[in-house]
C-alpha positions in Angstrom: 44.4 -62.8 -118.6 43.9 -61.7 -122.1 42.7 -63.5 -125.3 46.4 -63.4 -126.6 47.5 -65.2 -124.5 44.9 -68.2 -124.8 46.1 -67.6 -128.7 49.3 -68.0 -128.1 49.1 -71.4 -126.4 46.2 -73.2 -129.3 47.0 -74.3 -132.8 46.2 -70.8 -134.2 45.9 -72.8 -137.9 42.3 -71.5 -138.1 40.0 -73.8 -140.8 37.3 -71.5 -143.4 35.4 -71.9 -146.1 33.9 -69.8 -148.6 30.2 -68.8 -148.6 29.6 -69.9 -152.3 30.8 -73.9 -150.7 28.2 -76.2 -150.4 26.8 -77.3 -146.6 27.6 -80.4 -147.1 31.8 -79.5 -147.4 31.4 -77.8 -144.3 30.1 -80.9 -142.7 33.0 -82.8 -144.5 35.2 -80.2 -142.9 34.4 -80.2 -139.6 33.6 -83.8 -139.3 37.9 -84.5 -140.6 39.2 -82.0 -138.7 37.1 -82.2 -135.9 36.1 -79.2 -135.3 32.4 -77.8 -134.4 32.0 -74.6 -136.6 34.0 -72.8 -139.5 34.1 -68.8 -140.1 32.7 -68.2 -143.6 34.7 -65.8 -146.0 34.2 -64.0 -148.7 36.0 -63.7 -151.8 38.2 -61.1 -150.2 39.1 -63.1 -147.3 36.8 -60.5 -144.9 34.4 -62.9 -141.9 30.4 -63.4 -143.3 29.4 -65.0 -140.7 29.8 -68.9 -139.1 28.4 -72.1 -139.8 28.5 -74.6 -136.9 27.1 -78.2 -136.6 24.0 -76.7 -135.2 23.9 -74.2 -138.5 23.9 -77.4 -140.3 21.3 -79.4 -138.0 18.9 -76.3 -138.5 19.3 -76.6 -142.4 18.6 -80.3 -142.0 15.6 -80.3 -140.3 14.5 -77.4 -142.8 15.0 -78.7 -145.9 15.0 -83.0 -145.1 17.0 -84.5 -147.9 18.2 -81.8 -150.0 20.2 -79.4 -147.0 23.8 -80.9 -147.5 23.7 -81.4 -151.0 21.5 -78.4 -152.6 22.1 -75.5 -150.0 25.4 -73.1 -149.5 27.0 -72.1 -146.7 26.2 -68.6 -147.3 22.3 -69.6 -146.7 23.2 -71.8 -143.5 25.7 -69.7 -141.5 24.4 -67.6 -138.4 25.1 -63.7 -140.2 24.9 -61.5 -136.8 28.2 -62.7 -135.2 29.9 -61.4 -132.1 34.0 -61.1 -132.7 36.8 -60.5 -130.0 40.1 -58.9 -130.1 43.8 -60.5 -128.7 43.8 -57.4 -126.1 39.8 -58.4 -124.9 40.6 -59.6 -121.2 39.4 -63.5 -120.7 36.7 -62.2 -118.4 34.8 -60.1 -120.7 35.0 -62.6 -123.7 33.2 -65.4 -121.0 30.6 -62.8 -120.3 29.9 -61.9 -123.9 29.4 -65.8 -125.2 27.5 -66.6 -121.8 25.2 -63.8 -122.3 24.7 -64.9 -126.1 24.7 -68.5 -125.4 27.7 -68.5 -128.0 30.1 -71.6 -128.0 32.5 -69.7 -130.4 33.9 -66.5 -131.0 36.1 -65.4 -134.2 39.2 -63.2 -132.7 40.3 -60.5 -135.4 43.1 -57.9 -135.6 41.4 -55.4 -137.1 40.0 -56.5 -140.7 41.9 -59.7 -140.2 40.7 -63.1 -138.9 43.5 -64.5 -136.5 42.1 -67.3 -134.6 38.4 -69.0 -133.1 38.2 -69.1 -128.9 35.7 -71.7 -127.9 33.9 -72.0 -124.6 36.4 -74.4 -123.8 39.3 -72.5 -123.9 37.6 -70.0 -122.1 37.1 -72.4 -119.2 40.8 -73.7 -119.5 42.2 -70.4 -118.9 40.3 -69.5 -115.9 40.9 -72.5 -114.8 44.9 -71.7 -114.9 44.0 -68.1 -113.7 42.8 -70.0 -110.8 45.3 -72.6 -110.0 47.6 -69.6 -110.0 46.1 -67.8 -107.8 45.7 -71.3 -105.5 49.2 -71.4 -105.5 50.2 -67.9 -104.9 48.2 -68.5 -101.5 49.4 -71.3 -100.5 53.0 -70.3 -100.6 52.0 -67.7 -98.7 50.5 -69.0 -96.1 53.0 -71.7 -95.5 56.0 -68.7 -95.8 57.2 -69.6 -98.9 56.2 -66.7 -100.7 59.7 -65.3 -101.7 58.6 -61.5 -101.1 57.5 -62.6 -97.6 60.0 -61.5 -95.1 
């Protein structure tokens, strides 16, 4: 299974904010449209980075009192980022963000941010790779396989 295809079944409607925001809009963000981390932009549109709720729990226990209100999110965000691409196969994206003990992964056509691919989603489409696969066999086995003469 490929990413595109994962894409092509989420709400692709992918939330950012500028790096120039303050943390504490990225909080308000992700808290209303619940949602765990945001890709960061510039001013050109091009991905800086990503700040997730544990971006903003770091700055927090850093800088007690003054990390939503005084800090940006250019400061907060995790910089080194790991990106897919709609053609990456499912299997190598779950082997990248378990290696990396990443929980999100921007997916970009080129220069171009097109969607996020959690963990989740990850898990939810082996997990349909797999109940296909159940099924194939099954159907098989009991001879209703239609190829099986």
């Amino acid at each position: 299974m490929k990413i595109k295809n994962i894409m092509d079944t989420k709400d692709n409607a992918v939330r950012t904010i500028g790096f120039q925001e303050k943390v504490e809009s990225a909080l308000k963000m992700l808290f209303e449209n619940k949602i765990s981390c945001l890709p960061v932009l510039d001013d050109s549109g091009k991905v800086m980075g990503i700040i997730s709720e544990r971006d903003i729990l770091r700055e927090i226990f850093k800088n007690p009192g003054h990390a939503l209100d005084a800090r940006f999110v250019g400061d907060a965000m995790t910089k080194d980022i790991l990106i897919g691409l709609a053609d990456d196969d499912l299997d190598y994206i779950m082997n990248i963000m378990s290696r990396n003990n990443i929980r999100h992964m921007p997916i970009m056509a080129g220069p171009t941010l097109i969607g996020i691919i959690s963990i989740r989603d990850v898990v939810k489409g082996l997990m349909h790779e797999v109940e296909a696969e159940n099924r194939y066999l099954k159907d098989y086995i009991e001879g209703k396989f239609e190829g099986y003469q």
